[in-house]
N, C-alpha and C positions, 0 to 999 in steps of 0.2 A: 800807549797801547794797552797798558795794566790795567788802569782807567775802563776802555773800553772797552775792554772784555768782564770788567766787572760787570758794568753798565745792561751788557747787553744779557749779563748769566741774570741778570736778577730779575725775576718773571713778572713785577709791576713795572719796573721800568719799561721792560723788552714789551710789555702788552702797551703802552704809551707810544713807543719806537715805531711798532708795527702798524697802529692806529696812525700816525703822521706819515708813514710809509705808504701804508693806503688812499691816503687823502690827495698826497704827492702825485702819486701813478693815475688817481681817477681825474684831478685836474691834467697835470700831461694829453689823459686821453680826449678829453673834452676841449681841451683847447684845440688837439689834430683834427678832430672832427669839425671842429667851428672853424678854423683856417681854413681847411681843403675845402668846405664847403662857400667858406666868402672868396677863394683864391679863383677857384671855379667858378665862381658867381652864379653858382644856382641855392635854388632853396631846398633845408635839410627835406630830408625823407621826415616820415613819420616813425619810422625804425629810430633812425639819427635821433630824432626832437625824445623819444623812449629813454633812450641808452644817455640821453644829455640828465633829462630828471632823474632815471633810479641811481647815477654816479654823483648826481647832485644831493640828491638824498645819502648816499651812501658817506659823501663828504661831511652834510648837517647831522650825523649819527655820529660818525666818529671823533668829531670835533666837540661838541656837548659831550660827550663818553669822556674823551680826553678832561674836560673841564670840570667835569663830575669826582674822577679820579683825583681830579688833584686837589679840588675843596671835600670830599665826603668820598672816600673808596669804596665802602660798606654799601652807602645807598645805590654807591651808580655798579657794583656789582647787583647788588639787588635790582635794577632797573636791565639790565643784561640778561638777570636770570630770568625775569618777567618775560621779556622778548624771545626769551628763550637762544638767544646768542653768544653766550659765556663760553657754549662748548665750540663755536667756529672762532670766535676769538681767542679761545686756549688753543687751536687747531692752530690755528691761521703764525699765534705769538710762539708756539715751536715749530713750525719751520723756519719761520724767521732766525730763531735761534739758531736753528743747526746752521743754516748757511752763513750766516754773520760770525759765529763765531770759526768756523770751517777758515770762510778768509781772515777774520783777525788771529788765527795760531798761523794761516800761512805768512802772514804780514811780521809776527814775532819773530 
């Protein structure tokens, strides 16, 4: 648990964490969406087919970010700041925090 409360206090790690936490929850959604839609056997909306690219995109950002990070942190910070993203992903990687570490002190 010592481990992962280290893990999760140290804000490159935790902004990695929360970037594969993202990816997790955006596929989850896309695959609910792509089931109910073949379970039903009708064809997605144009809403649905939306929501399937910008989570697809959202996954191809955070995965190259993740990969960026772990060869050159400098550039893919700088490639962040470009996009102008660095402040939702410093947004995004302290909530994660609080809640993660919130359950690993109730888990200690």
């Amino acid at each position: 648990m010592a481990i992962l409360y280290a893990l999760v206090s140290n804000q490159a790690d935790a902004e990695i964490l929360t970037m594969i936490l993202i990816i997790l929850c955006s596929f989850a959604y896309i695959s609910f969406i792509w089931g109910t839609a073949k379970k039903l056997g009708t064809d997605m909306t144009n809403f649905e087919w939306l929501q399937v690219y910008f989570l697809g995109t959202t996954m191809f950002v955070c995965g190259t970010t993740i990969l960026g990070k772990m060869v050159s942190p400098s550039n893919a910070d700088a490639v962040l700041g470009f996009f102008g993203l660095d402040g939702v992903l410093s947004y995004m990687t302290n909530v994660f925090q609080i809640f993660a570490m919130a359950a690993l002190r109730a888990l200690m």
